[in-house]
Structure formats: C-alpha cells, structure tokens
N, C-alpha and C positions, 0 to 999 in steps of 0.2 A: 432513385436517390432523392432523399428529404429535403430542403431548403434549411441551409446550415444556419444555426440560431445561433444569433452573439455569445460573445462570455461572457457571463456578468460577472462584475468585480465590487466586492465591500470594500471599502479605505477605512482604515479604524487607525486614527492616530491624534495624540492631542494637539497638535500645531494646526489651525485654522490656513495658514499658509500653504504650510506642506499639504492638507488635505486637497484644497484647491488645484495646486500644482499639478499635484498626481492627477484628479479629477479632468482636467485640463488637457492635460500630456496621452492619458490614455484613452481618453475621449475621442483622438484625431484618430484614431483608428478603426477602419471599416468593419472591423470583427468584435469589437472590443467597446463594452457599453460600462462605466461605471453608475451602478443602480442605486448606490446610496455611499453616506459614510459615518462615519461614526467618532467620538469622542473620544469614546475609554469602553473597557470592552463590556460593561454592563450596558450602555446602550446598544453595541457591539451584534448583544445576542439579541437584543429585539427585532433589530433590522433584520438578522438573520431567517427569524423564523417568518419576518414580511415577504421579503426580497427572494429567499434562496439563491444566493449566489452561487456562481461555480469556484469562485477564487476570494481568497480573502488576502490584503495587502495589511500587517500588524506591523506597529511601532514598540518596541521592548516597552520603554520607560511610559508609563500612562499614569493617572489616577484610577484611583480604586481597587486595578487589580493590574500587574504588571502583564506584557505579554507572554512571559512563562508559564505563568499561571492559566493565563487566556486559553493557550495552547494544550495544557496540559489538561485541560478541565473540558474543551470542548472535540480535540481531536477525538480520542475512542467513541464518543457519542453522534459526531455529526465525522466525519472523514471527507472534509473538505481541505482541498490544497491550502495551506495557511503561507505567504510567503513573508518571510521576518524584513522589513527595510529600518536598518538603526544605526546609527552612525559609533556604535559602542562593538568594539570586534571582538571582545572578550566574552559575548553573548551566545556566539556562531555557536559553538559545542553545546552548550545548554539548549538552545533554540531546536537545535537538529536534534537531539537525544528527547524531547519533548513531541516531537512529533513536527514539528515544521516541515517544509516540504523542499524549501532554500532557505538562505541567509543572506541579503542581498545589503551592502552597505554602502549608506549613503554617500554623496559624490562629497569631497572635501575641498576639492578646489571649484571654483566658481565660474569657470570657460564656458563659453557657449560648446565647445566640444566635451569637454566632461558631461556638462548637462545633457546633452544629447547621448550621448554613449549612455548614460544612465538610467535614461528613458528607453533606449532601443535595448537595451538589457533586460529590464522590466519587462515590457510585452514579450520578450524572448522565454522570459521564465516564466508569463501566464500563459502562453501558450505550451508550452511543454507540461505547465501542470495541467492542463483541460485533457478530458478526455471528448475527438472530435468521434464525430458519426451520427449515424440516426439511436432511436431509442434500441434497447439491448432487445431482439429479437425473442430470447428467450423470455424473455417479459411479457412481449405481445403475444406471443405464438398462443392460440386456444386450442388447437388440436394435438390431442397425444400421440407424440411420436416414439415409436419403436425401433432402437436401436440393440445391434448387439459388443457387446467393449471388451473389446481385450484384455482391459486394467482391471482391476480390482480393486485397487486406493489411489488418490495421487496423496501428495503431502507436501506444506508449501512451506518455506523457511524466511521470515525477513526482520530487517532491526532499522535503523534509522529510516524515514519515508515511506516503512512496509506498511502503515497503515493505510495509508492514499492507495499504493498498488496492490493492496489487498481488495480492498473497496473495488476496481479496477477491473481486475479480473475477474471476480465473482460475479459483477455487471454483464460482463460477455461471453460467459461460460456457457453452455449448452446446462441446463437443469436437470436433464436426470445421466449425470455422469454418476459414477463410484462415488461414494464417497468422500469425501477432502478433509484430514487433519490440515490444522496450522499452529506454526509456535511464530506469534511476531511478539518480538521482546518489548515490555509494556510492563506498566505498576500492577502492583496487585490490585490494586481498587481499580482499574480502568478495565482489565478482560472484561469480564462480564459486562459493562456498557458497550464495549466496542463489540461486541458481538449481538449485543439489544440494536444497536445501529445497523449493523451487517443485514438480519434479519429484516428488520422494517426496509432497508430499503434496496435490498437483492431478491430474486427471485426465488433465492437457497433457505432451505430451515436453517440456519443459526445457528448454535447455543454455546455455550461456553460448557468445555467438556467434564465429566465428574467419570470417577472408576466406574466401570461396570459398563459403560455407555457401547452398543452395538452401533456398528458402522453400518449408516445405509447411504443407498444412492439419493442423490438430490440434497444431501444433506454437508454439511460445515461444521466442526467442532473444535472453537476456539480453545490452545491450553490455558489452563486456569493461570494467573500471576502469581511466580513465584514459586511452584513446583512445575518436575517434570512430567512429560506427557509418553508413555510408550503404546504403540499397537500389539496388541498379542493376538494371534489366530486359535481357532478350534475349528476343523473343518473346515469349511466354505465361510465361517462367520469372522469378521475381525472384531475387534472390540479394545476399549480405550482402558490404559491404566494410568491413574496421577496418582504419584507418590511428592514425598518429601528427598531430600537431600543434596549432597553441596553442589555447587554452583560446578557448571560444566564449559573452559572457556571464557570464565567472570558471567555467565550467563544462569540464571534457573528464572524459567524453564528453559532446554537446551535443544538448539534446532538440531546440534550433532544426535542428541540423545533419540528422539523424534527418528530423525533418520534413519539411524541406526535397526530402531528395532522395525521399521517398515523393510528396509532392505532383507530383515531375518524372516519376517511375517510373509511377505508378498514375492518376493524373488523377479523375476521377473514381470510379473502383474502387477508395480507398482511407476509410477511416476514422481520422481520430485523435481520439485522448485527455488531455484533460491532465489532471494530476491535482494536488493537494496538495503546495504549496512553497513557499519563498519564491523573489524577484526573479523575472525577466520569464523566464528560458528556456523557448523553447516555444511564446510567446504568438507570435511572426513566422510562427514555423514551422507552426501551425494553423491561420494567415492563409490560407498560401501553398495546403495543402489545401482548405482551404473554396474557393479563390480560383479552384482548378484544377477543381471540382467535387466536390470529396469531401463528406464529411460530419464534421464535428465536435462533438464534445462536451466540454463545461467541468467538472467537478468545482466544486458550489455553495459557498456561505460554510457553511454550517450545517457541515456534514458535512470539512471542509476540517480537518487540522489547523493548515496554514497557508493563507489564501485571499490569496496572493499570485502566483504565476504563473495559474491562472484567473481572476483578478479582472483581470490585465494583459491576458489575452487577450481579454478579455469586453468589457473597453473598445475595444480597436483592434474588435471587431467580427468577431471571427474564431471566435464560439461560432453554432453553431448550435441547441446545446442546453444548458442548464444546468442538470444532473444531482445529485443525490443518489449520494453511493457505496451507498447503499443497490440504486439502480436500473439503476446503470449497466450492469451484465452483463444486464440485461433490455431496456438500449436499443440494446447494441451486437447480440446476438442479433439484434435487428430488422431494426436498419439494415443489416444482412448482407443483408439479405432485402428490401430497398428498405419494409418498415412502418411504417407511422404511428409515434411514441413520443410525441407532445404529452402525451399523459395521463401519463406517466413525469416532465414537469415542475414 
C-alpha cells in the first residue's frame, strides 16, 4: 500500500475573506492541502490546469462568469468533484442538475459552534467527494491479461453527480471487460466533451455513441444528448442504435429506455447499474435486467449525491445489490466473472 497523497482543493470564490477562511480552516487538516484559489472562475480554470486539484470548492455569485455556468462548462470536460458553498439556497437545484457534486450553504449565524460545524461539514464532503487509494491498477498494469466473463455488456444509468461516479468507476474498472453503454443525463453540447474527458483520462476507449456503433470489450459509449440510445444484438455481436423521440420519464436520452433494450439483447449476460439521481429513470429498466436474468446493482444513500433513482429502484425490487460508489468497480469486476460480491455490501 502507497503512501496516501493529500487532497488538493481549488477555493474559487470572490470574497478575499472567505477565500482566506476556507484556506485556513482546511489547511488544519492532515489529509487536506489547499493548493491554490481563485477569484472568479476564469482565473478558476488557469489554476486548474497548473495545480490539478482533486476538489474544487465554487461560490454561485462571481464576476465574469457565475458558478453555474463554471459548473456547467467545465464538469463534462474535466469531472472533478465541484462542491457549490453560497449562502443563496434557491441555487441548490440548479447547482446539482449542472453537475455539482453537493450544495453546501454557508453558515448564517456567527457562533463559534456554527462555524465549526461548517468547517467540519466541509472536509466531510471533500472527503466523501475524493476518491482515496493507489493509482487504478488497470492503468498501470503492462502485461495482458486473459480473462474469461460471463457478461457480455454491462450498462450504467445516472443523473445528478453521475458525472463524478462515472469518472469513478471507469477509473477502477478492470480494462478489458465487455463492453459498457452509459446514458448520464447531460446537455446536448456537453456528451461528447464529457466523453473527450472520460477517454484522456481513463484507461477505456471512450466515444460518444453514433448508430451503427459495435460493442467491443475495453470499450465505453457515451449516449449522445438529447436522443435515445438502444442495444440491439445479431449473433454474438451487440451494437448501438440512437434515434430521436419524446422524452422518457421528462428524460431523453432515457436510462429506462437504455435498459430496457439491454435486458431484451443480453438476458442474462448483462449487468446494470444505477447510479446517483433524482426521479425514477432507470428504476423499470433495471427491473427488466434483473427480471431477464442479469445482475444489477443500486448506488446506496450514503454515497448517493441524490439517492433518488436507486432508492426508486430498490423499492420496485429491481437491485440485487446495494453498492457503495466506493465499491462498485470492484463489484462489477466480479460479476463479469459470475463472483460472490456480498461482502462489497
């Protein structure tokens, strides 16, 4: 085991105060390094590409460019934990449907006990957005390894914070599984960068998916924004179809739909995942896997930024496991491989 390396944290906020503060408050901790900060988020991204932090701490209200916008422009490209701290609560929904990873709001009264509760809050939520361990194995590893996998596709479903636990798991995934569909609900213009991102910095091919697309192992195929994504089989081969039409859920593309036709394609040689979201998409569509023989897995409350689409699924009955994002690349690994994962629960 590695020698655990800090977590670096950006502070982007315009109060010179507040900057300090935080700088200050997060600093006293042994794990916990702040590497720089920032003003407004155009200096925001310089520091970025100096520093590479693991966490970024954003203030809504900035010059130049608010942090919605911050959020919305650099999560699909960079998928770093962004945690929102504003003292405006009407933000929270906007902030989390943009890709933040929490919404943390500032302390209003002034007690030495608020302040501290507000601090020990803060490192509670950069630790929970870090992902700890050595480097992803499958990254390092030089020698090819020969496996044989029971699956044939997995397929992963998520909406608010699925960008982070996407990033995540693709990190610690074993590299020559089955193939992996994903539908994470996202703007049209951000798929295809969030999948430019995935690519450069996962061990997986990438791409943002087009019709016709064969599914191979090692591989990742982000649905395009704003149509759906289905798997159809011929043979031994699966292969991707994106069409057009209405929203499924208030969702296109639709992780139920995604589901759905994996459940039809793969039968029991499939895996799905759901991850971190709100409303139900997805929860029918992991039914239908489990239902056909697959194997499924929920994304738990703990770990959950929103535990709303696997709480829905978990009720209908359609989880077979209820996972930690901590664990899940170690339970999907398995289940490629028909192994036990209870102890993963």
């Amino acid at each position: 085991m590695g020698k655990l390396e800090k977590i670096k944290v950006l502070v982007v906020d315009d109060s010179l105060f507040f900057r300090k503060f935080l700088f200050m408050a997060i600093s006293m901790e042994e794990d916990i390094e702040v590497v720089s900060t920032a003003e407004d988020p155009q200096d925001a991204v310089e520091k970025l590409m100096i520093y590479r932090p693991d966490v970024i701490l954003c203030d809504i209200e900035m010059p130049k460019m608010n942090g919605i916008g911050f959020i919305s422009r650099l999560a699909p490209k960079y998928p770093i934990p962004i945690i929102v701290i504003s003292g405006h609560e009407g933000y929270k929904e906007e902030a989390l449907q943009a890709g933040a990873f929490a919404f943390v709001s500032k302390p209003k009264a002034k007690t030495s006990e608020d302040i501290q509760r507000f601090i020990t809050y803060i490192i509670e939520i950069i630790r929970k957005a870090t992902v700890f361990g050595e480097k992803n194995p499958a990254v390092d590893e030089n020698k090819e390894r020969k496996r044989i996998y029971s699956k044939d596709i997995i397929a992963i479903g998520a909406s608010t914070g699925g960008t982070h636990a996407i990033f995540h798991i693709l990190r610690n995934l074993d590299t020559d599984l089955p193939g992996i569909v994903i539908v994470q609900h996202i703007p049209e213009r951000f798929s295809k960068m969030f999948a430019e991102r995935l690519n450069e910095a996962t061990a997986f091919q990438v791409k943002e998916a087009r019709s016709g697309d064969t599914i191979n192992k090692g591989c990742a195929y982000i649905a395009p924004g704003n149509r759906h994504m289905k798997v159809n089989r011929r043979g031994d081969e699966y292969s991707i179809l994106c069409f057009d039409g209405g929203k499924v859920n208030g969702h296109r593309p639709s992780i139920d739909v995604l589901f759905a036709s994996v459940a039809k394609a793969a039968g029991n040689r499939a895996i799905g995942v759901l991850l971190t979201g709100m409303g139900t998409d997805g929860a029918e569509g992991l039914l239908a896997i489990k239902q056909n023989g697959g194997k499924t897995i929920g994304q738990d409350q703990k770990s959950s930024v929103v535990y709303g689409m696997p709480k829905e699924a978990y009720l209908l009955g359609a989880v077979d496991y209820q996972i930690s994002l901590e664990n899940i690349s170690k339970a999907i690994n398995r289940l490629a491989k028909d192994q036990d994962v209870s102890d993963l629960e």
